[in-house]
TORMARDREN-995012 format. One record per residue: residue number from 1; residue in three letters; chain; z, y, x of N, C-alpha, C in turn. Coordinates in Angstrom, 2 decimals. Each point is the difference from the previous one (the first is absolute). Layout:
N
(logu NUM 'ALA' 'A' (Z Y X) (Z Y X) (Z Y X))
...
This chain:
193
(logu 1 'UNK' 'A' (16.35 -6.14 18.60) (-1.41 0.09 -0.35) (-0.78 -0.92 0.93))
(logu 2 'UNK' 'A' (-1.00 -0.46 -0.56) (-0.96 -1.12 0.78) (-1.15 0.84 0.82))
(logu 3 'UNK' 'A' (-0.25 -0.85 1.11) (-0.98 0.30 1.12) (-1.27 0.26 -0.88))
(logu 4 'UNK' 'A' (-1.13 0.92 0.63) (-1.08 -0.11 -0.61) (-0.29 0.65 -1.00))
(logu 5 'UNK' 'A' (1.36 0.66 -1.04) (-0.55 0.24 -0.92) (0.46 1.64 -0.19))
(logu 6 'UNK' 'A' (-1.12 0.77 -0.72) (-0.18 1.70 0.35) (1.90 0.30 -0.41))
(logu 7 'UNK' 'A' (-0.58 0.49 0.65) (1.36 0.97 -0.64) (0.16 1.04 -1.12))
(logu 8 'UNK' 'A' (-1.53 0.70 0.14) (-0.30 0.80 -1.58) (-1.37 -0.69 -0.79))
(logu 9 'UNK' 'A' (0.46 -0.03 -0.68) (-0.79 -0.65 -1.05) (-0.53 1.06 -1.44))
(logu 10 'UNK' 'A' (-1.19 -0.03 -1.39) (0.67 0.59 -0.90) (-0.82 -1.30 -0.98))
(logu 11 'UNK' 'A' (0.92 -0.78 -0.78) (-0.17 -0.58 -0.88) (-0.58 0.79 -1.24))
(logu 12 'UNK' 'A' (-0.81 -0.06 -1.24) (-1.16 0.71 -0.96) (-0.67 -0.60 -1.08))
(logu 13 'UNK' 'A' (0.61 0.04 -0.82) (-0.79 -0.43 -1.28) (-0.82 1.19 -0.63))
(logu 14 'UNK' 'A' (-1.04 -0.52 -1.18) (-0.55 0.98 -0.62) (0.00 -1.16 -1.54))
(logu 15 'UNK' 'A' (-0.03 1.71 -1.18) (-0.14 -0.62 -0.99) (-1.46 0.26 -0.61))
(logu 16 'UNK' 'A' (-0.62 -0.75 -0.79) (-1.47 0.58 -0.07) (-0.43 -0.74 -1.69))
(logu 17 'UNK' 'A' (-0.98 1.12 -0.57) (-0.02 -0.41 -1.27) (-0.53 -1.06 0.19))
(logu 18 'UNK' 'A' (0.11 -1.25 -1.57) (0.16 -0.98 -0.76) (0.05 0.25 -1.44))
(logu 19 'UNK' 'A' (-0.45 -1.15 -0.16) (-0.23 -0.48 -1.22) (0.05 -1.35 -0.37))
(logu 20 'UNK' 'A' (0.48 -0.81 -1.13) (0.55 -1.40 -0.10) (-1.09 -0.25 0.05))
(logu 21 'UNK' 'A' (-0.06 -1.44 0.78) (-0.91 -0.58 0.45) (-1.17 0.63 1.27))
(logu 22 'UNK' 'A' (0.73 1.38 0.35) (-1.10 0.38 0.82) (0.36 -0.61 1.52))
(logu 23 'UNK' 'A' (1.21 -0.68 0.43) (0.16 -0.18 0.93) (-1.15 -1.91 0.46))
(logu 24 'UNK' 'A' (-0.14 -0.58 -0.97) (-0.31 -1.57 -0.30) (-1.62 0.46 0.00))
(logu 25 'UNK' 'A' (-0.36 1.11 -0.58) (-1.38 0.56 0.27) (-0.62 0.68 1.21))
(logu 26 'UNK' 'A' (1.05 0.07 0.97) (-0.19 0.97 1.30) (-0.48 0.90 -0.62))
(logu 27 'UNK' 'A' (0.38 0.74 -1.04) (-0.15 1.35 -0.59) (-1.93 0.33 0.07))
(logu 28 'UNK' 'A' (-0.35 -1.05 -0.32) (-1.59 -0.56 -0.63) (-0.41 0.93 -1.11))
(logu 29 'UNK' 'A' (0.90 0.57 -0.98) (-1.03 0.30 -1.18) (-0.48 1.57 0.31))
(logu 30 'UNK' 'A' (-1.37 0.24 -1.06) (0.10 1.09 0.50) (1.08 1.58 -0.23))
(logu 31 'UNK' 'A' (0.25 0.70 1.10) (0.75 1.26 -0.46) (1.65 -0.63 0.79))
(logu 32 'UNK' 'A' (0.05 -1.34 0.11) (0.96 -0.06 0.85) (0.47 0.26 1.43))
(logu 33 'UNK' 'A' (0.60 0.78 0.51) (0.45 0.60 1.54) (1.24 0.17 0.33))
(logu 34 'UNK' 'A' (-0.08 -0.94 1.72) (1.40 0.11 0.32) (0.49 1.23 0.54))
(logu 35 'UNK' 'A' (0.38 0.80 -1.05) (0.14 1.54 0.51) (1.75 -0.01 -0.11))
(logu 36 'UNK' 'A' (0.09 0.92 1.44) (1.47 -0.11 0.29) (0.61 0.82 -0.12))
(logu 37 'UNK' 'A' (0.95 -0.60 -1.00) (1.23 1.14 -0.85) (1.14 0.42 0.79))
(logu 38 'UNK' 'A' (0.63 -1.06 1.15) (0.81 0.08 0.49) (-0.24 -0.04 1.81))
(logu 39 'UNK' 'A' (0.50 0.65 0.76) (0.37 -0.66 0.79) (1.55 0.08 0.52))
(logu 40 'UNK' 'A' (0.29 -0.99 0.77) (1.93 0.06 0.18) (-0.07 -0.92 1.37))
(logu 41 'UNK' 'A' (1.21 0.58 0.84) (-0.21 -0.81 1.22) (1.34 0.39 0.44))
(logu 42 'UNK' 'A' (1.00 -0.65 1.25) (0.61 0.05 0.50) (-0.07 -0.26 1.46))
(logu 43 'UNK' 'A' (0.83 1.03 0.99) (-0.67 -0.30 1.11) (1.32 0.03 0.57))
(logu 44 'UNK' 'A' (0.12 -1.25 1.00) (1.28 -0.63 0.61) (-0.23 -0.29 1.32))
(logu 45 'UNK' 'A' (0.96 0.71 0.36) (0.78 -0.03 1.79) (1.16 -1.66 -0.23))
(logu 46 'UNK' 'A' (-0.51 -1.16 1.15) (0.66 -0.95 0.23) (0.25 -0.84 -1.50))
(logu 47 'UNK' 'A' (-0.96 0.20 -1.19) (-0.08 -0.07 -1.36) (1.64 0.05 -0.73))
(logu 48 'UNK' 'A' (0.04 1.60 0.23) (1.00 0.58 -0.69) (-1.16 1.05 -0.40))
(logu 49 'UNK' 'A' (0.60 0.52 -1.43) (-0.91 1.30 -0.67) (0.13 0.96 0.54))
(logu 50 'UNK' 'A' (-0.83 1.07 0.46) (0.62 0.84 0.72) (-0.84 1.64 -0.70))
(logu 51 'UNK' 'A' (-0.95 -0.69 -1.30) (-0.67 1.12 -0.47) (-0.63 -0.61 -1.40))
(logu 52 'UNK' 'A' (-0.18 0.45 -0.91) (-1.34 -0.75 -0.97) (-1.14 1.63 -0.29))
(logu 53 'UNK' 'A' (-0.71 -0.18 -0.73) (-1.41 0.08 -0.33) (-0.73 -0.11 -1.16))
(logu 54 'UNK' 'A' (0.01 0.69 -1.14) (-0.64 -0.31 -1.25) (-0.49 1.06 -0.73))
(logu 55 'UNK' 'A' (-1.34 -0.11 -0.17) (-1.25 0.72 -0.81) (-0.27 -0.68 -1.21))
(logu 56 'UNK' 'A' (0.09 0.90 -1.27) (-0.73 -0.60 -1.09) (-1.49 1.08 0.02))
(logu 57 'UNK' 'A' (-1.38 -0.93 -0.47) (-0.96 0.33 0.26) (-0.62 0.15 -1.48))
(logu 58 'UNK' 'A' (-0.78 0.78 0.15) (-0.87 -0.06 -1.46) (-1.02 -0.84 0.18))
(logu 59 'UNK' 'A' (-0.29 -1.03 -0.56) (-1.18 -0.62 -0.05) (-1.15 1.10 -0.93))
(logu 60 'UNK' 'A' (-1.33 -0.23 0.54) (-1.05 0.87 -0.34) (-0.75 -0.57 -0.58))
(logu 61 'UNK' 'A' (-0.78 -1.22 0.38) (-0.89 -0.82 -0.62) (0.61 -0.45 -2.10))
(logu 62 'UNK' 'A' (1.12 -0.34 0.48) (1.12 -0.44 -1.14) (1.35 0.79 -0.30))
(logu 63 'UNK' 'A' (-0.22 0.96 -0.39) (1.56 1.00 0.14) (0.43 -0.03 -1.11))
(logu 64 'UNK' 'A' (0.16 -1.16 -0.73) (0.50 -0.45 -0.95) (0.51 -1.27 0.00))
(logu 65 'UNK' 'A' (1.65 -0.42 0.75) (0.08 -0.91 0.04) (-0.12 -0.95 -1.51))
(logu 66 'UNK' 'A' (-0.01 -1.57 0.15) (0.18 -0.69 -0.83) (1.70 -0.14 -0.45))
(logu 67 'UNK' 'A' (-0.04 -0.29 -1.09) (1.31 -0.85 -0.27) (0.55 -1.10 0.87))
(logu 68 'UNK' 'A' (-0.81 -0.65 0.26) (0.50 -1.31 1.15) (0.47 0.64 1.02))
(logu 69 'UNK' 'A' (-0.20 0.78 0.69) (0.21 0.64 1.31) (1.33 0.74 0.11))
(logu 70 'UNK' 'A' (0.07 0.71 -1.46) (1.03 0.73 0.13) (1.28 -1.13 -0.30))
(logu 71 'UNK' 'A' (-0.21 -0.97 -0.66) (1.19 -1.02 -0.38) (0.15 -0.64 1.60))
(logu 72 'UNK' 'A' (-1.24 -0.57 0.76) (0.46 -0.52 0.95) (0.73 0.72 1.12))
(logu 73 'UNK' 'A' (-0.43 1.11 -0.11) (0.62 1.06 1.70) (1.17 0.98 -0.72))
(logu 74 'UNK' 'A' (0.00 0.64 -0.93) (0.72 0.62 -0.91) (-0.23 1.45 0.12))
(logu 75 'UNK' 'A' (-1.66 -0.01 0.60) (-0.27 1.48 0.29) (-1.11 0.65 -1.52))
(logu 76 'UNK' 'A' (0.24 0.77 -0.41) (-0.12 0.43 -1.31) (-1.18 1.05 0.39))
(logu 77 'UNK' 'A' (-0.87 0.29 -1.19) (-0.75 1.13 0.29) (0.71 1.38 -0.01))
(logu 78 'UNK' 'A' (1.04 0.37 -0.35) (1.37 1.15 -0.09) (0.13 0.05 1.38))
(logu 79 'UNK' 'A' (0.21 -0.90 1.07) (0.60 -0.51 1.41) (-1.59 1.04 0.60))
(logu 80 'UNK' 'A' (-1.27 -0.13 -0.69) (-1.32 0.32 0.93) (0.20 1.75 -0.09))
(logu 81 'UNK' 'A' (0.74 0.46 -0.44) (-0.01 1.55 0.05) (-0.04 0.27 1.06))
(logu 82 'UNK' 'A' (1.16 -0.22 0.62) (0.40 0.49 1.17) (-1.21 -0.40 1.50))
(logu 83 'UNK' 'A' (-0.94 -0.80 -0.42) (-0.48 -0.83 1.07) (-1.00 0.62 0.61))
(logu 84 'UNK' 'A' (-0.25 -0.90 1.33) (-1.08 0.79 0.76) (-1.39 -0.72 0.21))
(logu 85 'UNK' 'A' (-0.86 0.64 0.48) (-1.14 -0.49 0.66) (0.13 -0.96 0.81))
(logu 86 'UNK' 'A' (-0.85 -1.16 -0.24) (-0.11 -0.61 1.39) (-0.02 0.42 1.59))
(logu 87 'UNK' 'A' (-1.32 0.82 -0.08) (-0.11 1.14 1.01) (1.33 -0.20 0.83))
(logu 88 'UNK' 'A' (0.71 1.24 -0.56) (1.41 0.21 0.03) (1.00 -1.19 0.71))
(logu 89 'UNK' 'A' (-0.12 -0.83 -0.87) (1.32 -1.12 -0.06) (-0.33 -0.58 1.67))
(logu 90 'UNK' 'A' (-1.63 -0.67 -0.56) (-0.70 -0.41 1.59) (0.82 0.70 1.12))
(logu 91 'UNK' 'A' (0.02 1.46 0.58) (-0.01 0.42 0.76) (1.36 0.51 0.34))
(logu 92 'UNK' 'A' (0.71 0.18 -0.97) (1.49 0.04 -0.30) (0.87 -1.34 0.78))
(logu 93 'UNK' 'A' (-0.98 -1.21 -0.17) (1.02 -1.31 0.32) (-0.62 0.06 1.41))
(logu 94 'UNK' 'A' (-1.12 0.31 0.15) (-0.39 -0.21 1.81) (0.81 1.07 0.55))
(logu 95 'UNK' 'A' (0.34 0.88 -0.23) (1.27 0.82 0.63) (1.15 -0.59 0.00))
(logu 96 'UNK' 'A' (0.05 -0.02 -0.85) (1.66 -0.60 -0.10) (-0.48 -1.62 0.48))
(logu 97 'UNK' 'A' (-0.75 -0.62 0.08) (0.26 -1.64 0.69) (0.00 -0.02 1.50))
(logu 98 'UNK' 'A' (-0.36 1.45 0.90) (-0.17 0.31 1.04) (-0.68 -1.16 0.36))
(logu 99 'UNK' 'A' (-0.35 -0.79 1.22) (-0.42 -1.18 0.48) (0.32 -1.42 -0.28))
(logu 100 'UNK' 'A' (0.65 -0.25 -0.37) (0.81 -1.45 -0.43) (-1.31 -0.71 -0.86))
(logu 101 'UNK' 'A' (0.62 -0.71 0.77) (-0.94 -1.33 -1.02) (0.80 0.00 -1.29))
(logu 102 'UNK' 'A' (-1.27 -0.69 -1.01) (0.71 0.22 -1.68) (-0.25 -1.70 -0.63))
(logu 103 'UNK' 'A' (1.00 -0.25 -0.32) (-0.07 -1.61 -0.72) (0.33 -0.09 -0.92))
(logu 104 'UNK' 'A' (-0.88 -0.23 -0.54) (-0.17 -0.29 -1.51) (-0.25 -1.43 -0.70))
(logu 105 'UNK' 'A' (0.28 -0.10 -1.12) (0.26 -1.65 -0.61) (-1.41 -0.22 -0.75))
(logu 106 'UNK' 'A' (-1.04 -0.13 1.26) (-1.71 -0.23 -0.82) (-0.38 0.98 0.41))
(logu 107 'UNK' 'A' (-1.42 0.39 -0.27) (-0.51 0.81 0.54) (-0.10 1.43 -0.61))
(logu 108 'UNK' 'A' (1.44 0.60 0.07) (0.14 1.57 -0.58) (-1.30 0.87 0.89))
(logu 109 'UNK' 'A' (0.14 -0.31 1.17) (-0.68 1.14 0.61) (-1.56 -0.04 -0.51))
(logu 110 'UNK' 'A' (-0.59 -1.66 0.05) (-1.10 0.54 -0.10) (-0.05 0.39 -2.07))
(logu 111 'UNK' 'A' (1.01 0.31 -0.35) (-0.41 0.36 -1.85) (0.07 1.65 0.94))
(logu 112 'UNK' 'A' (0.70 0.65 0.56) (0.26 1.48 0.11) (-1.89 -0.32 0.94))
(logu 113 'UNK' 'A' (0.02 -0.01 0.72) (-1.68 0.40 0.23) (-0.91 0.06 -1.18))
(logu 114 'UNK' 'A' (-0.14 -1.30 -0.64) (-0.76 -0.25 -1.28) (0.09 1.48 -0.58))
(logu 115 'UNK' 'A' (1.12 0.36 -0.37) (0.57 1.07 -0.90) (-0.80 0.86 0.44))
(logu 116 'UNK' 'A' (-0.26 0.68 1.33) (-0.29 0.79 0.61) (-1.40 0.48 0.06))
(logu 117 'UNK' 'A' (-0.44 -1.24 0.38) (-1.64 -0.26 -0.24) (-0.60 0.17 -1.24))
(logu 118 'UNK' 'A' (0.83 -0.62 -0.91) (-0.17 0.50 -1.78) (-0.23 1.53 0.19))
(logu 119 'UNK' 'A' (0.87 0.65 0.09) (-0.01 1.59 -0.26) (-0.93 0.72 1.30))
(logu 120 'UNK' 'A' (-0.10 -0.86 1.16) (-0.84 0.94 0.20) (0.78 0.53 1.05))
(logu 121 'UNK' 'A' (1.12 -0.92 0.73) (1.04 1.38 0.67) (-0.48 -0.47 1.56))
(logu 122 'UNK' 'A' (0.88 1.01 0.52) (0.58 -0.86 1.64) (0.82 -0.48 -0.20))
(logu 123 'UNK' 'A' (-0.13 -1.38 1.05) (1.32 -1.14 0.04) (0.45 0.39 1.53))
(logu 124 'UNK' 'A' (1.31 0.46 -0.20) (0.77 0.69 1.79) (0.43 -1.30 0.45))
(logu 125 'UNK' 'A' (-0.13 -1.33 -0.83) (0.63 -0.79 1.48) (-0.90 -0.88 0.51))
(logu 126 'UNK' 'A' (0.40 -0.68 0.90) (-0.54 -1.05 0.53) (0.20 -1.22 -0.60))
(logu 127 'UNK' 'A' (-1.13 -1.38 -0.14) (0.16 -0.93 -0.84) (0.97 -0.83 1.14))
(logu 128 'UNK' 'A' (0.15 -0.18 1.30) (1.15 -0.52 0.38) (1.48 -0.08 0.00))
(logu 129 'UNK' 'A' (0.26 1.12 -0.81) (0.76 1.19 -0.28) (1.21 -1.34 -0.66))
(logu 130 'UNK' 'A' (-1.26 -0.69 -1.30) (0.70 -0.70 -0.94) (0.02 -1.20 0.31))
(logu 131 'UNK' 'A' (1.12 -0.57 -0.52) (0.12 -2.21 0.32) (0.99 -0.19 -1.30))
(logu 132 'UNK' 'A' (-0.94 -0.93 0.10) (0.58 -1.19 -1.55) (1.00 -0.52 0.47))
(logu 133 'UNK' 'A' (1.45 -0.10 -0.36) (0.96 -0.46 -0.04) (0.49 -1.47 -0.23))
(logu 134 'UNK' 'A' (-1.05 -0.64 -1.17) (-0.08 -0.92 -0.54) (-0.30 -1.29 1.17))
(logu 135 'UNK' 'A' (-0.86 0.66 0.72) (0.15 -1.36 1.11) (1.34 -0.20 0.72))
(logu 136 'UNK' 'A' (0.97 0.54 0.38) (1.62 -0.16 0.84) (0.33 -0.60 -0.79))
(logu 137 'UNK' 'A' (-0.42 -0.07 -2.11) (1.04 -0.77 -0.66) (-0.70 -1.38 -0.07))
(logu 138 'UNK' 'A' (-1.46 -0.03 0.09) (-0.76 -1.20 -0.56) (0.69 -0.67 1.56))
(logu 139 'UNK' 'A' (0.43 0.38 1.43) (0.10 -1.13 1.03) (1.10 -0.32 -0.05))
(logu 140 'UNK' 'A' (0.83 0.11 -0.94) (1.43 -0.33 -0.37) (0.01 -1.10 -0.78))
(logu 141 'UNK' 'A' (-1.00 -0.20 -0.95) (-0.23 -0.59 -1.10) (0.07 0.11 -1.36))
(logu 142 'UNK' 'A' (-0.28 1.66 -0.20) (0.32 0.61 -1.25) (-1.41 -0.15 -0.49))
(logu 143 'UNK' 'A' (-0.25 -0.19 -0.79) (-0.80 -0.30 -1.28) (-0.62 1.51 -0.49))
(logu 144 'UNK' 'A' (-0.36 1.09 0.53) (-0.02 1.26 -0.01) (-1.06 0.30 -1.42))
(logu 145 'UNK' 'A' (-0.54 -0.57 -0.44) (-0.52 0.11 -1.09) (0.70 -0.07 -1.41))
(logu 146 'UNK' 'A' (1.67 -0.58 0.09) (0.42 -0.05 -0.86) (1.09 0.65 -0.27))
(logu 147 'UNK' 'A' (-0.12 1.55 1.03) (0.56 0.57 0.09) (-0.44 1.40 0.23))
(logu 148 'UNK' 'A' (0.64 1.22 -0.19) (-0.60 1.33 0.06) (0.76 0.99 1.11))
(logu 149 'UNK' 'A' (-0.29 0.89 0.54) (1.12 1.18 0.93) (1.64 -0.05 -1.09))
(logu 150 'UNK' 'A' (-0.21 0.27 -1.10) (1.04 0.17 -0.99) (1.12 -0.85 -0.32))
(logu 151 'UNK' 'A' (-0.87 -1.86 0.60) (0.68 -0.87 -0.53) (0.33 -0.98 1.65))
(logu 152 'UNK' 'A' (-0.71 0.24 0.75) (0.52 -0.40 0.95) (1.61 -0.74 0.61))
(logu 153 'UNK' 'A' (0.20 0.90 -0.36) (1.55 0.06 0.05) (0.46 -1.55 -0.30))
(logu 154 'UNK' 'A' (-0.25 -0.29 -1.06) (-0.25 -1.46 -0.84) (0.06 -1.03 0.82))
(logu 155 'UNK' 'A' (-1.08 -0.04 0.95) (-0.47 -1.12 0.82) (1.10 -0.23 0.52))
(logu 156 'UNK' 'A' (0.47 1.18 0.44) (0.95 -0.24 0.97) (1.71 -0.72 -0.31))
(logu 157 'UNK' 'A' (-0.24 -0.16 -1.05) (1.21 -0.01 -0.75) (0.92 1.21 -0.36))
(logu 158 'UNK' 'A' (-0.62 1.21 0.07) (1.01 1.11 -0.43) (-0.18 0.33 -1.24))
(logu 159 'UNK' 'A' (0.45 1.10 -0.57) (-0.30 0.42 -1.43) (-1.06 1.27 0.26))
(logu 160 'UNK' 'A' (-1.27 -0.09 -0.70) (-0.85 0.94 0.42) (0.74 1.69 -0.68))
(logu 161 'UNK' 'A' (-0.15 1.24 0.68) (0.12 1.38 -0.46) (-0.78 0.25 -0.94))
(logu 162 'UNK' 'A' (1.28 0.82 -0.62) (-0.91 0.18 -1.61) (-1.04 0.85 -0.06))
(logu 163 'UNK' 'A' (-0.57 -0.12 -0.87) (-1.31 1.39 -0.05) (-1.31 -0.95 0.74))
(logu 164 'UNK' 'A' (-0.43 -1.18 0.08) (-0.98 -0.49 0.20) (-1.05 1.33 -0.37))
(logu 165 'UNK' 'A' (-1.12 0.20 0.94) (-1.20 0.38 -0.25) (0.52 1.26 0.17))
(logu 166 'UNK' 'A' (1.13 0.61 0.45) (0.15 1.14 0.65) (-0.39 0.14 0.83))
(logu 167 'UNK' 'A' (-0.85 0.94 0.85) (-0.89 -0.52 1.10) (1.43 0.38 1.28))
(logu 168 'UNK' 'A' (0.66 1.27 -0.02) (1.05 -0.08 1.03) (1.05 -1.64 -0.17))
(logu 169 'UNK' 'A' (0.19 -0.35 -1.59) (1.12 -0.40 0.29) (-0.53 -1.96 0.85))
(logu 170 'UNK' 'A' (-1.13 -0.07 -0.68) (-0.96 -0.87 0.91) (-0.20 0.03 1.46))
(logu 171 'UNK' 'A' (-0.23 1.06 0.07) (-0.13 0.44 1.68) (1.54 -0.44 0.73))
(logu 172 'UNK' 'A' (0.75 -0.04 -1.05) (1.62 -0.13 1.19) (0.42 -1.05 -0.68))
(logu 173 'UNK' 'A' (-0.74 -1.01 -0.55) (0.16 -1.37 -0.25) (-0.32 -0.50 1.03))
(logu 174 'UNK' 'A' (-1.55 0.15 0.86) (-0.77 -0.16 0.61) (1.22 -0.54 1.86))
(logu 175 'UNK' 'A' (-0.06 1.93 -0.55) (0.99 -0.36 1.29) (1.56 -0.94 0.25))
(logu 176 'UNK' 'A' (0.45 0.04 -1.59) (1.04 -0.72 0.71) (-0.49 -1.59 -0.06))
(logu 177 'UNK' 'A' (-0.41 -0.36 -0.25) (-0.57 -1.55 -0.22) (-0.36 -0.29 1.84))
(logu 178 'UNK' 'A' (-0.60 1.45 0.80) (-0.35 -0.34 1.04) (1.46 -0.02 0.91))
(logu 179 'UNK' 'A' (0.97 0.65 -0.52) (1.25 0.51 0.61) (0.61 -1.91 0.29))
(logu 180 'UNK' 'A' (0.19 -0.19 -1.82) (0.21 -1.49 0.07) (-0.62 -0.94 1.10))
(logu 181 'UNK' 'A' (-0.93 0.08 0.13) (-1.06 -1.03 0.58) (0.03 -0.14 1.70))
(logu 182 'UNK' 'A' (0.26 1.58 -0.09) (1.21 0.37 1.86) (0.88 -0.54 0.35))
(logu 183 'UNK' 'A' (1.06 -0.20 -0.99) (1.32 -0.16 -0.12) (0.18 -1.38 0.05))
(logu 184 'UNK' 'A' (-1.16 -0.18 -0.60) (0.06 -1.91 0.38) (-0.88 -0.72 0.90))
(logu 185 'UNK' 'A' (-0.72 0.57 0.92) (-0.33 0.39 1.38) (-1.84 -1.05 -0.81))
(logu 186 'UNK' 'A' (-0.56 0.59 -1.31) (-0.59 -1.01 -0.41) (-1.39 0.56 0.47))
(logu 187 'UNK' 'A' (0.04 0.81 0.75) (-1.62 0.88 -0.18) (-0.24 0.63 1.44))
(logu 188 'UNK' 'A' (0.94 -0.28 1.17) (-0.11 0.23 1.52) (-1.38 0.04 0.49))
(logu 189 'UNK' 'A' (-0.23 1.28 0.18) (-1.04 0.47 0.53) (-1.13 -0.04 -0.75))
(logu 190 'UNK' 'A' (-0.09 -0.44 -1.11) (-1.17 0.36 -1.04) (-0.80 1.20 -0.55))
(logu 191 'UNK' 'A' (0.73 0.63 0.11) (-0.13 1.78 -0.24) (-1.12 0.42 1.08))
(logu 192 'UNK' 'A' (0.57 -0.17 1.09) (-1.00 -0.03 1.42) (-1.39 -0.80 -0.03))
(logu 193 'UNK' 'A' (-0.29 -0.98 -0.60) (-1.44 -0.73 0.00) (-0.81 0.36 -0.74))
């Protein structure tokens, strides 16, 4: 393992409603909200898995997903039975993320505040809490825009894990792409700045 860099970590995606074309609109029209269906995270000692993490949420504003949403993530309105409150999920993952910093591919954390502020809740973490990931790949020379947590993998030359837009199985894309990036000593001490 390389100098500098934590030893616990928890890598974190979230999935959040959509609609075709709502992403090219920054979700512009009215009645559109990035309300979060999913969250999924993995949290790694020396980035080995050593736990994961996953809430499906009811969206409130929109608790009716679209068709697009459910084709892209493969989470169904049948899947929302079982689901919980934000409230809930919120406070559920700040337990279970104990202190660790959380890296995410874009800015997950600040959509879970947004979310929060929508409804009206408390947000338990701290905004330092979260860091965009996307910069360790953009100083490599990855092109990070033409790529997602899901597909990452890609850049790297691997074969990305199936289930794109799974928010766990994203979350441990996340991480191994960073595992890679160790292994090829490409990202020394970056984590740390």
């Amino acid at each position: 393992m390389m100098q500098n860099f934590p030893e616990r970590i928890i890598c974190f995606d979230t999935e959040y409603t959509a609609w075709a074309g709502s992403k090219e609109r920054d979700w512009g029209e009215e009645g559109e909200f990035r309300e979060v269906v999913q969250i999924g995270a993995v949290k790694l000692k020396n980035l080995d898995e050593v736990d994961s993490f996953s809430r499906l949420i009811q969206p409130v504003k929109n608790p009716n997903l679209s068709e697009y949403f459910s084709h892209l993530t493969g989470i169904t309105q049948e899947m929302l039975a079982g689901a919980i409150d934000l409230d809930l999920a919120l406070h559920e993952f700040y337990t279970w993320s104990e202190s660790l910093d959380l890296y995410s591919y874009g800015l997950d954390g600040v959509v879970l505040k947004e979310n929060a502020e929508l409804l009206r809740l408390s947000f338990p973490f701290s905004d330092s809490r979260f860091l965009d990931i996307r910069g360790i790949f953009r100083n490599i020379g990855i092109a990070t825009d033409k790529y997602s947590s899901g597909t990452i993998l890609h850049a790297l030359g691997k074969k990305p894990l199936p289930h794109a837009h799974d928010a766990v199985n994203d979350a441990r894309s996340i991480s191994l792409a960073l595992k890679i990036l160790i292994e090829r000593n490409a990202i020394l001490g970056q984590l740390e700045s």
